[in-house]
PyMOL Python script that loads the backbone (N, CA, C, O; Angstrom):
from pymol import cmd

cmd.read_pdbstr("""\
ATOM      1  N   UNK A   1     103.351  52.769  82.393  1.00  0.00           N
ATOM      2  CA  UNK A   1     104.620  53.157  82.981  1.00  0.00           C
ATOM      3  C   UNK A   1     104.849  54.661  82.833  1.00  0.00           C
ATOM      4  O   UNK A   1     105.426  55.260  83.741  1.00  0.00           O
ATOM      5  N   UNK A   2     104.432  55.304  81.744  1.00  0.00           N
ATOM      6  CA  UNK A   2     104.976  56.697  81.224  1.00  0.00           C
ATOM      7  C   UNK A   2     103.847  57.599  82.590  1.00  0.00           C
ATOM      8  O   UNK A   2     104.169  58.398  83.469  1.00  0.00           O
ATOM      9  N   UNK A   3     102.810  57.145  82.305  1.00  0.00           N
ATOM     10  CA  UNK A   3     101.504  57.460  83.368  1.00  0.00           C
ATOM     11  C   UNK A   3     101.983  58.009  85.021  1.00  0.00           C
ATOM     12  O   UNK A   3     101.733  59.070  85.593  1.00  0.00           O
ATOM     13  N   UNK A   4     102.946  56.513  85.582  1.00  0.00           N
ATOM     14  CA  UNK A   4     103.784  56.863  86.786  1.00  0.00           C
ATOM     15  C   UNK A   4     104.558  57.691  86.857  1.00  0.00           C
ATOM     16  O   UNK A   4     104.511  58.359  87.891  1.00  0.00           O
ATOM     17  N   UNK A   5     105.695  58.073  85.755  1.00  0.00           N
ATOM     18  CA  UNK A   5     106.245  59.287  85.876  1.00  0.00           C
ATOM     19  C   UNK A   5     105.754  60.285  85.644  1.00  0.00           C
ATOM     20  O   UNK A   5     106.555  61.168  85.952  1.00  0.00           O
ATOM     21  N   UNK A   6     104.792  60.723  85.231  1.00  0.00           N
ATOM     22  CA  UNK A   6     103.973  61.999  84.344  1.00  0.00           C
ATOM     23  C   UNK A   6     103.856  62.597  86.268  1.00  0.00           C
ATOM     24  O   UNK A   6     104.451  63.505  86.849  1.00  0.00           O
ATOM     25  N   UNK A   7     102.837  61.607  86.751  1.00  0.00           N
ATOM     26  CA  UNK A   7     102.672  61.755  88.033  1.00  0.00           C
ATOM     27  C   UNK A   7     103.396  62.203  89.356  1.00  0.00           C
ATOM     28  O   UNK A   7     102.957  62.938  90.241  1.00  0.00           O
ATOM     29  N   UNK A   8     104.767  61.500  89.257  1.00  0.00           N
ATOM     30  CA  UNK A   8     105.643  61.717  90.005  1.00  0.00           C
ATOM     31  C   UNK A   8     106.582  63.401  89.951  1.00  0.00           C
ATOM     32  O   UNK A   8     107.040  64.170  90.795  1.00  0.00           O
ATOM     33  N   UNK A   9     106.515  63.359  88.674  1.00  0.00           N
ATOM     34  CA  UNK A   9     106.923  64.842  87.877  1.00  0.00           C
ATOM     35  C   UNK A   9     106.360  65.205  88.187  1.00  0.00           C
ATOM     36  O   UNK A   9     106.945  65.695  89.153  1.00  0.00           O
ATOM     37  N   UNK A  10     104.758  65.726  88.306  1.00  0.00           N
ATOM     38  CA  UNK A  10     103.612  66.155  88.557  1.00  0.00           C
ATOM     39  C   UNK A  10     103.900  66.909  90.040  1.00  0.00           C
ATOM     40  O   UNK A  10     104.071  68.097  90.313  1.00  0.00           O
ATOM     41  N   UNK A  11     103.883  66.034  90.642  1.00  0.00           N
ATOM     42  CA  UNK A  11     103.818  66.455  92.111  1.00  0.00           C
ATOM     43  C   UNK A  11     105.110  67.009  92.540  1.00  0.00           C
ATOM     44  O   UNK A  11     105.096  67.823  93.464  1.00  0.00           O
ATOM     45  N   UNK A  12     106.195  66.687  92.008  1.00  0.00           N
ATOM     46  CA  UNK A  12     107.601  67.542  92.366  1.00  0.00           C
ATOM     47  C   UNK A  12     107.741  68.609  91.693  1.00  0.00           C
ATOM     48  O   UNK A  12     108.865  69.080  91.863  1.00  0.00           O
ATOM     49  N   UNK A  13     107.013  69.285  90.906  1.00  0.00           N
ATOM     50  CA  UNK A  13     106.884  70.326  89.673  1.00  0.00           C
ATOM     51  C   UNK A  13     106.143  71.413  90.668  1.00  0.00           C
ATOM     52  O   UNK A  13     106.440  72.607  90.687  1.00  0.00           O
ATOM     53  N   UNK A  14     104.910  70.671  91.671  1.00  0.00           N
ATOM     54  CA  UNK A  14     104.344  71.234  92.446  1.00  0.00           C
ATOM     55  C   UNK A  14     104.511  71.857  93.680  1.00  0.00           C
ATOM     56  O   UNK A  14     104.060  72.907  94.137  1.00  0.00           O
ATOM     57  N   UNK A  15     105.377  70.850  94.205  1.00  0.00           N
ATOM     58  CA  UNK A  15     106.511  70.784  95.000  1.00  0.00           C
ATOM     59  C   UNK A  15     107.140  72.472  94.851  1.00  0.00           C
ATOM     60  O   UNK A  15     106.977  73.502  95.504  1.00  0.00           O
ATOM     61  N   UNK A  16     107.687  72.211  94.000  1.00  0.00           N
ATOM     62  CA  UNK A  16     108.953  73.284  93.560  1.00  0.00           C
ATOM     63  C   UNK A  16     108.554  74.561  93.341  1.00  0.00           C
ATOM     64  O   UNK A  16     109.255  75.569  93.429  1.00  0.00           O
ATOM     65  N   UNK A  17     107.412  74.491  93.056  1.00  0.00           N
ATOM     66  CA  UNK A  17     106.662  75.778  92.798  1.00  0.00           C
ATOM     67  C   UNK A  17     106.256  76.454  94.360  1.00  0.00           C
ATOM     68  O   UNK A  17     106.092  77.643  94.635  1.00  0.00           O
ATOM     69  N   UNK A  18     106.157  75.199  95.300  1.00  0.00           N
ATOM     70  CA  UNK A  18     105.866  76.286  96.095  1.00  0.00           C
ATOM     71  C   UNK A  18     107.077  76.887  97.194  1.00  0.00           C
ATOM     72  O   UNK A  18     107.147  77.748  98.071  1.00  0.00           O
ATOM     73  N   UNK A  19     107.805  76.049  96.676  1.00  0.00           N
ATOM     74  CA  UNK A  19     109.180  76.256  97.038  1.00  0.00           C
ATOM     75  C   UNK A  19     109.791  77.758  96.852  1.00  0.00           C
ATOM     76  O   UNK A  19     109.906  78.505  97.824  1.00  0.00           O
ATOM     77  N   UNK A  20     110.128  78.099  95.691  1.00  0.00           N
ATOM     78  CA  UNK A  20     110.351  79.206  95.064  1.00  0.00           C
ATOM     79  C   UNK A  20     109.474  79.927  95.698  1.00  0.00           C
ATOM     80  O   UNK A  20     109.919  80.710  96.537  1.00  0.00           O
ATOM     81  N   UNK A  21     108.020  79.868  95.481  1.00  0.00           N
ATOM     82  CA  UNK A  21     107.425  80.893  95.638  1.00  0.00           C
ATOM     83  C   UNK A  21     107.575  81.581  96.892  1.00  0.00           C
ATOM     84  O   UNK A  21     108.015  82.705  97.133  1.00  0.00           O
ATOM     85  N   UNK A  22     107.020  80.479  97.807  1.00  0.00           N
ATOM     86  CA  UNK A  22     107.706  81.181  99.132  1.00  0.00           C
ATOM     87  C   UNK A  22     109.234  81.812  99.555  1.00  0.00           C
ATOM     88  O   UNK A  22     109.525  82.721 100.332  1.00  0.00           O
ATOM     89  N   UNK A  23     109.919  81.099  98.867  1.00  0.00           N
ATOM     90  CA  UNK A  23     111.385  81.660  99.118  1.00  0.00           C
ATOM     91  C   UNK A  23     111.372  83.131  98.447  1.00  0.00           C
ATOM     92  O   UNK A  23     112.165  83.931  98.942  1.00  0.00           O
ATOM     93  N   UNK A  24     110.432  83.657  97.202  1.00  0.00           N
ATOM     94  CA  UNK A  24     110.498  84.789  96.702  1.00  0.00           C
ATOM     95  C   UNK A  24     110.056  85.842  97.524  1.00  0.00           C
ATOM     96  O   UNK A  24     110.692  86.824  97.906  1.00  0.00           O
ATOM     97  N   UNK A  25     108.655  85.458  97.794  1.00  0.00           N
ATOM     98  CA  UNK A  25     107.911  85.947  98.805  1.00  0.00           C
ATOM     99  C   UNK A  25     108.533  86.644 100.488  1.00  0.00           C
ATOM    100  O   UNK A  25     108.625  87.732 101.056  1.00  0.00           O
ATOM    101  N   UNK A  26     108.824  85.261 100.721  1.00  0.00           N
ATOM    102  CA  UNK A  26     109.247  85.391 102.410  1.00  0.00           C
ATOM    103  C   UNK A  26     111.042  86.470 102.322  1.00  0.00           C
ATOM    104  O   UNK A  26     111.354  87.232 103.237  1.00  0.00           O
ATOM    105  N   UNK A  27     111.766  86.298 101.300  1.00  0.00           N
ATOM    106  CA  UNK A  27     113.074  86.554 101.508  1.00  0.00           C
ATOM    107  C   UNK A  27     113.012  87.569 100.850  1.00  0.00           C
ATOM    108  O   UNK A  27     113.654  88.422 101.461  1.00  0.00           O
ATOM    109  N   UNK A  28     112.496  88.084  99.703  1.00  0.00           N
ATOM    110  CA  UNK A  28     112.566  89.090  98.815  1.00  0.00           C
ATOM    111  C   UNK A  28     111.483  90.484  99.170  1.00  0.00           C
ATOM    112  O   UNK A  28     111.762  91.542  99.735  1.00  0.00           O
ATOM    113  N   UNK A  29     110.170  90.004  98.597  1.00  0.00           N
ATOM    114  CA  UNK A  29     109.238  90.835  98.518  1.00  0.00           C
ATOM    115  C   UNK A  29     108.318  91.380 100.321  1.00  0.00           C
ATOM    116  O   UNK A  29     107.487  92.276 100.464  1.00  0.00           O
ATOM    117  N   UNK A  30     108.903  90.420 101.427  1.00  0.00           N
ATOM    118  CA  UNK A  30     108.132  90.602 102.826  1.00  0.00           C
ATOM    119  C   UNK A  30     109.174  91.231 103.330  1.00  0.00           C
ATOM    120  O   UNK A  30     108.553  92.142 103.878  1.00  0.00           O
ATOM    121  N   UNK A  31     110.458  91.482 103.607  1.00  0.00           N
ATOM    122  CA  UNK A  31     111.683  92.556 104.368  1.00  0.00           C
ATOM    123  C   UNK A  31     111.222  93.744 103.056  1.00  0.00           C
ATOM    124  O   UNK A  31     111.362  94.844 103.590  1.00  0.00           O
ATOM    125  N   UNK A  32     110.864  93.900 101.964  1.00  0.00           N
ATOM    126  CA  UNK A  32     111.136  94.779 101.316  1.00  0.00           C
ATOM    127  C   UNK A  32     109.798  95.861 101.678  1.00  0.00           C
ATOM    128  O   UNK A  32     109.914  97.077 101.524  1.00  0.00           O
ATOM    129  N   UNK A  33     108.451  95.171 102.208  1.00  0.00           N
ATOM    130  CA  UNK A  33     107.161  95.828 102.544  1.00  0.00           C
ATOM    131  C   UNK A  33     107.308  96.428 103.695  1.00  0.00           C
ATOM    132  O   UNK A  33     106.772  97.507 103.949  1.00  0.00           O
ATOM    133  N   UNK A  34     108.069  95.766 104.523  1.00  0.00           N
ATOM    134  CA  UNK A  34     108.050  95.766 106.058  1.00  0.00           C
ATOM    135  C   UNK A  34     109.169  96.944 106.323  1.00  0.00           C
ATOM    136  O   UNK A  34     109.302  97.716 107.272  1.00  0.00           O
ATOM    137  N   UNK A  35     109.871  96.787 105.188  1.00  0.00           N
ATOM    138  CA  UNK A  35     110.946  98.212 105.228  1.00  0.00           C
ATOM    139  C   UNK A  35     110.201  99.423 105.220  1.00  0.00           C
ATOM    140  O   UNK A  35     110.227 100.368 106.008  1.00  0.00           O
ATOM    141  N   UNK A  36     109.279  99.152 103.797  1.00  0.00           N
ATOM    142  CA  UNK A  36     108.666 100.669 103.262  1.00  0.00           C
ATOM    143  C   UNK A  36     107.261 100.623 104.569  1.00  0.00           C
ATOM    144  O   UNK A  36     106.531 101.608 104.677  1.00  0.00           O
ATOM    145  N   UNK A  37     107.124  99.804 105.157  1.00  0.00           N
ATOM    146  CA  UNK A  37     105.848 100.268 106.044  1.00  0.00           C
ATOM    147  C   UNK A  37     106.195 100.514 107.238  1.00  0.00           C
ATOM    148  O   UNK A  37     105.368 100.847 108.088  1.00  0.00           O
ATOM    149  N   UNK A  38     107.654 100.368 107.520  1.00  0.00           N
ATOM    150  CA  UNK A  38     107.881 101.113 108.473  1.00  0.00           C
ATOM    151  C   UNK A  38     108.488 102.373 108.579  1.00  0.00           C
ATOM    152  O   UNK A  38     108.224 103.221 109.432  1.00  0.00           O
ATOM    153  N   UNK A  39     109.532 102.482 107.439  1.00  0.00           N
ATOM    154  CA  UNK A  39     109.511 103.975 107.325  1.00  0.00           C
ATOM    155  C   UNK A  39     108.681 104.546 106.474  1.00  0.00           C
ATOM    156  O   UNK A  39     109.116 105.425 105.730  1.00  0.00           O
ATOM    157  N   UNK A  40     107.188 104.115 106.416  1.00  0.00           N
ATOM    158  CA  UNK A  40     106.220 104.857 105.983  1.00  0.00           C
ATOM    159  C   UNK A  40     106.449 105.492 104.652  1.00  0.00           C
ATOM    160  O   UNK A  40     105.848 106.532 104.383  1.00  0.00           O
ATOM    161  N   UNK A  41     107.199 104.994 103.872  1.00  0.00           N
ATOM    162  CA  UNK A  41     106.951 105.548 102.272  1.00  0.00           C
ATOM    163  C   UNK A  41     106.081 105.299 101.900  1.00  0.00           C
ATOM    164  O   UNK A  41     105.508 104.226 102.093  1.00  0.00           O
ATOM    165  N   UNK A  42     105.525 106.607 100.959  1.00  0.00           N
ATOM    166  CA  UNK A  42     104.508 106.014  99.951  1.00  0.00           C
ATOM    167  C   UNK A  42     104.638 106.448  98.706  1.00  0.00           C
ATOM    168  O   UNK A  42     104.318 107.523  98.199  1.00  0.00           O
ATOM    169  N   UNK A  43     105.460 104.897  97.984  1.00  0.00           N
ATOM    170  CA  UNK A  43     106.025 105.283  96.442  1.00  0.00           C
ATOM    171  C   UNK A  43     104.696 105.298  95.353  1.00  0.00           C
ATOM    172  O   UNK A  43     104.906 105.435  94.148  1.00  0.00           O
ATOM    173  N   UNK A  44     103.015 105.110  96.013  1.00  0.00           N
ATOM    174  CA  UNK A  44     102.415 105.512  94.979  1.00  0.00           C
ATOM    175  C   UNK A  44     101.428 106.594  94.841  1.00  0.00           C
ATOM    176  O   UNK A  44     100.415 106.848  94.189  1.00  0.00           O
ATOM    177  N   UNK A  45     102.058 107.034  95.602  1.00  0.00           N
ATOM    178  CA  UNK A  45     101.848 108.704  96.328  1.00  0.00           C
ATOM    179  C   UNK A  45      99.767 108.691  96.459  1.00  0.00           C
ATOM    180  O   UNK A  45      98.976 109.311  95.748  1.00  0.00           O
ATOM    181  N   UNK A  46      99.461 107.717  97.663  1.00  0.00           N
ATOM    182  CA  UNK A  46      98.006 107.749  97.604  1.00  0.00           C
ATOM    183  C   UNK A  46      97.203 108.570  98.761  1.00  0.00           C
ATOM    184  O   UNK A  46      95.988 108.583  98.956  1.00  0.00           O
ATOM    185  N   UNK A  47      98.634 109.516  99.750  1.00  0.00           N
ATOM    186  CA  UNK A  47      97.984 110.108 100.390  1.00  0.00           C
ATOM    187  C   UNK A  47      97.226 111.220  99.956  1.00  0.00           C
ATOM    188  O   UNK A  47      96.342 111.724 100.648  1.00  0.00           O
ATOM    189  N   UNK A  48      97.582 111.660  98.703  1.00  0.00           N
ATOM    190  CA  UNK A  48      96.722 112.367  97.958  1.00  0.00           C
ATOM    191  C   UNK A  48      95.454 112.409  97.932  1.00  0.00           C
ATOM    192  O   UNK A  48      94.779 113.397  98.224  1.00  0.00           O
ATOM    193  N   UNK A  49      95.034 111.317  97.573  1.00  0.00           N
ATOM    194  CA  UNK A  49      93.947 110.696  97.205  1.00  0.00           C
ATOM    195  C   UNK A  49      92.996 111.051  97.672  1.00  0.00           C
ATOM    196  O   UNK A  49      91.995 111.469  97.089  1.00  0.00           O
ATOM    197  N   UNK A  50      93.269 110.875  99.368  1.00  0.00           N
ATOM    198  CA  UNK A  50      92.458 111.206 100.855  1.00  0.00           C
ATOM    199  C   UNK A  50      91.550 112.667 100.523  1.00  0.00           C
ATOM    200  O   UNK A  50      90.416 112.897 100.942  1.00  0.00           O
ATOM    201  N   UNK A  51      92.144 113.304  99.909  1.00  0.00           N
ATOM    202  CA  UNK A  51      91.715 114.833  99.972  1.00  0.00           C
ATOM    203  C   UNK A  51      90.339 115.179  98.590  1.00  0.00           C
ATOM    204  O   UNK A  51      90.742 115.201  97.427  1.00  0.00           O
ATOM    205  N   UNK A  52      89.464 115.317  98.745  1.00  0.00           N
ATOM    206  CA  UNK A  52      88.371 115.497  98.306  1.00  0.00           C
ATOM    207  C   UNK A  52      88.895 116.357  97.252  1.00  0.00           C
ATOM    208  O   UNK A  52      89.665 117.311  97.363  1.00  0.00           O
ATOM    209  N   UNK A  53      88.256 115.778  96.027  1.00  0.00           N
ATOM    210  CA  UNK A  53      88.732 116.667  94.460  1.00  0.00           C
ATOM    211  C   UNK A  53      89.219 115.312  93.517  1.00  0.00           C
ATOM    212  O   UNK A  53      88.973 114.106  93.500  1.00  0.00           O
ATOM    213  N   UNK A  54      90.131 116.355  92.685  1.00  0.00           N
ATOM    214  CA  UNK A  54      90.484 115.308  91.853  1.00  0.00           C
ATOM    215  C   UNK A  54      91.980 115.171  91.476  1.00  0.00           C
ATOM    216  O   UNK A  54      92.947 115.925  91.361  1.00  0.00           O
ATOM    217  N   UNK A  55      91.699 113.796  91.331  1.00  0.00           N
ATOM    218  CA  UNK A  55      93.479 113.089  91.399  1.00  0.00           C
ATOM    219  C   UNK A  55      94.517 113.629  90.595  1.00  0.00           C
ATOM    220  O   UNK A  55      95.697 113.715  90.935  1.00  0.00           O
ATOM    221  N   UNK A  56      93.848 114.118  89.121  1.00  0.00           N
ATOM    222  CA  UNK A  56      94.799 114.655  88.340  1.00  0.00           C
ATOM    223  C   UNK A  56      95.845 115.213  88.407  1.00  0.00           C
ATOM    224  O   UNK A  56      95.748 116.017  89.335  1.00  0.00           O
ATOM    225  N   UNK A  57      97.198 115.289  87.788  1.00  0.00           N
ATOM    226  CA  UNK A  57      98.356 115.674  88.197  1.00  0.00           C
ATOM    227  C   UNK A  57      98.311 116.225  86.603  1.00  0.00           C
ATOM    228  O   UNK A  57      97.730 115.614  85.707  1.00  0.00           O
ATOM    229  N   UNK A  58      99.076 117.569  86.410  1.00  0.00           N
ATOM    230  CA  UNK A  58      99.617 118.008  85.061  1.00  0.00           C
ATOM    231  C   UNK A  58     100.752 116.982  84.940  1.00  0.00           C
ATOM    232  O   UNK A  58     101.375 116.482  85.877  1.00  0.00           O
ATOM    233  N   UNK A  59     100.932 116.732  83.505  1.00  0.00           N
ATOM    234  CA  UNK A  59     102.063 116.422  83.103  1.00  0.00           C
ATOM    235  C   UNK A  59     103.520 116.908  83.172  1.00  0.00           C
ATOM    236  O   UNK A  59     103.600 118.135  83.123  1.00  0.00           O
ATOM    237  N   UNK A  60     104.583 116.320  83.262  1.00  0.00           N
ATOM    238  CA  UNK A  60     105.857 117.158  83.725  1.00  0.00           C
ATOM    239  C   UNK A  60     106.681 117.238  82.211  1.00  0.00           C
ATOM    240  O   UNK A  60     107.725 117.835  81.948  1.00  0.00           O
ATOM    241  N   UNK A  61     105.829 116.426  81.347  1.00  0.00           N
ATOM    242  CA  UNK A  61     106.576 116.615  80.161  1.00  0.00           C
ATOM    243  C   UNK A  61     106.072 117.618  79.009  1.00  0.00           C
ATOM    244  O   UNK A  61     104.976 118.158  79.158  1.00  0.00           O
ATOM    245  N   UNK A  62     106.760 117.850  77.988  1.00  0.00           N
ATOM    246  CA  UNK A  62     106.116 118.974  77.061  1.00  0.00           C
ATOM    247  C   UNK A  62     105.056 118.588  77.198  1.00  0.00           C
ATOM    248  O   UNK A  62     104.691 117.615  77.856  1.00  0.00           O
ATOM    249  N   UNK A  63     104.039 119.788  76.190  1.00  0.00           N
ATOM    250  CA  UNK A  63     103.210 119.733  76.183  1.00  0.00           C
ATOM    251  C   UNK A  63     102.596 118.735  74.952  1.00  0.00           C
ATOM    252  O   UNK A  63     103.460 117.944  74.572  1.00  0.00           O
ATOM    253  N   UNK A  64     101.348 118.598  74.270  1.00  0.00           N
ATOM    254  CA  UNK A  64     100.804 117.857  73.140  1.00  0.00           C
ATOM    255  C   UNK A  64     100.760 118.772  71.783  1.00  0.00           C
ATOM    256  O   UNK A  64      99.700 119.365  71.584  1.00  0.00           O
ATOM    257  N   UNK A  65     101.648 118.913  70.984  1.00  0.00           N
ATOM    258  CA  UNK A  65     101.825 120.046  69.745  1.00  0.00           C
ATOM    259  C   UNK A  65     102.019 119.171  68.930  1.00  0.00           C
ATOM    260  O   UNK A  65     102.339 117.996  69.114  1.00  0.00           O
ATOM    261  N   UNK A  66     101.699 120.107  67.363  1.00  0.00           N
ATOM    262  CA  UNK A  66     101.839 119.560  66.281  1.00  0.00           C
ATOM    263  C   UNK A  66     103.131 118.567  66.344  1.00  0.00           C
ATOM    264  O   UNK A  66     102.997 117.362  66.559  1.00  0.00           O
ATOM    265  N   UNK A  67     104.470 119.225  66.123  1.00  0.00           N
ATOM    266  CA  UNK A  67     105.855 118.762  66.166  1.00  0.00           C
ATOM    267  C   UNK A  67     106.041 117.422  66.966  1.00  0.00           C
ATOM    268  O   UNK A  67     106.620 116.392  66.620  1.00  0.00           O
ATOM    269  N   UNK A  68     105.363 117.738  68.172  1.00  0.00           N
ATOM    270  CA  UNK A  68     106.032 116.385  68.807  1.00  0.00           C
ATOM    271  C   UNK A  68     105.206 115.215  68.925  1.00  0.00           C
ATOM    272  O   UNK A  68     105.321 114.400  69.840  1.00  0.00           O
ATOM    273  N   UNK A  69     104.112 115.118  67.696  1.00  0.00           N
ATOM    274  CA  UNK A  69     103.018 114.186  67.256  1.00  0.00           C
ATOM    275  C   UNK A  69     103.753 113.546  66.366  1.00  0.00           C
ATOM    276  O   UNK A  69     103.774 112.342  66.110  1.00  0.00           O
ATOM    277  N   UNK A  70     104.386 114.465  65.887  1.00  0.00           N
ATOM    278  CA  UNK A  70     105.037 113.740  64.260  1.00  0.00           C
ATOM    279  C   UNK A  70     106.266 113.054  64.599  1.00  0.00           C
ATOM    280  O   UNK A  70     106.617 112.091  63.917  1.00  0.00           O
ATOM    281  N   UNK A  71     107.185 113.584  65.910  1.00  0.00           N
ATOM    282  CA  UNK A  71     107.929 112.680  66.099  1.00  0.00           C
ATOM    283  C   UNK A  71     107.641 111.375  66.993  1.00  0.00           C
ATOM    284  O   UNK A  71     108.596 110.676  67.331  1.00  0.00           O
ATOM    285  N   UNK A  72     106.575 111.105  67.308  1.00  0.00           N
ATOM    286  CA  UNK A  72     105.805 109.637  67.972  1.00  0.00           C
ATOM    287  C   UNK A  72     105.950 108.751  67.212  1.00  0.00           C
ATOM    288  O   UNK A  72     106.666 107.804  67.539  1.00  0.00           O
ATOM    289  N   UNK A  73     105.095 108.796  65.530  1.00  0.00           N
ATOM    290  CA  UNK A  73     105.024 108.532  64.849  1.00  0.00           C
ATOM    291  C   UNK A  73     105.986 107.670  63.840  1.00  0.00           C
ATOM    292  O   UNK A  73     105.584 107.360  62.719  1.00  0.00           O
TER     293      UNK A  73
END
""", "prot")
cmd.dss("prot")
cmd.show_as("cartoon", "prot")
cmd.util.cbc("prot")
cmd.orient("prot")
């Protein structure tokens, strides 16, 4: 008997999962791509990339000194 419900749970657990998922997917995360790909943002800045060399960016924060090792720490 416990066997039949394990089962039945089983498959509505499965159910539900794809439920959500798509509802996350389709309502949330697909208007939010379709926004940024149409006004062409690029929040991970990879047109860079394109350009022969190297990716490196300086840091915008201090620099690496004694003092501000010790306050990491």
């Amino acid at each position: 008997m416990k066997a039949g419900w394990m089962l039945i749970i089983g498959r509505f657990g499965y159910v539900q999962t794809l439920v959500i998922l798509t509802l996350f997917y389709g309502l949330l995360l697909g208007p939010v791509g379709l926004a940024l790909a149409v006004s062409r943002r690029d929040l991970l800045d990879k047109r860079h990339l394109r350009i022969p060399g190297s990716a490196w960016h300086e840091s915008e924060t201090g620099g690496a000194d004694l003092e501000r090792a010790k306050l990491t720490s």
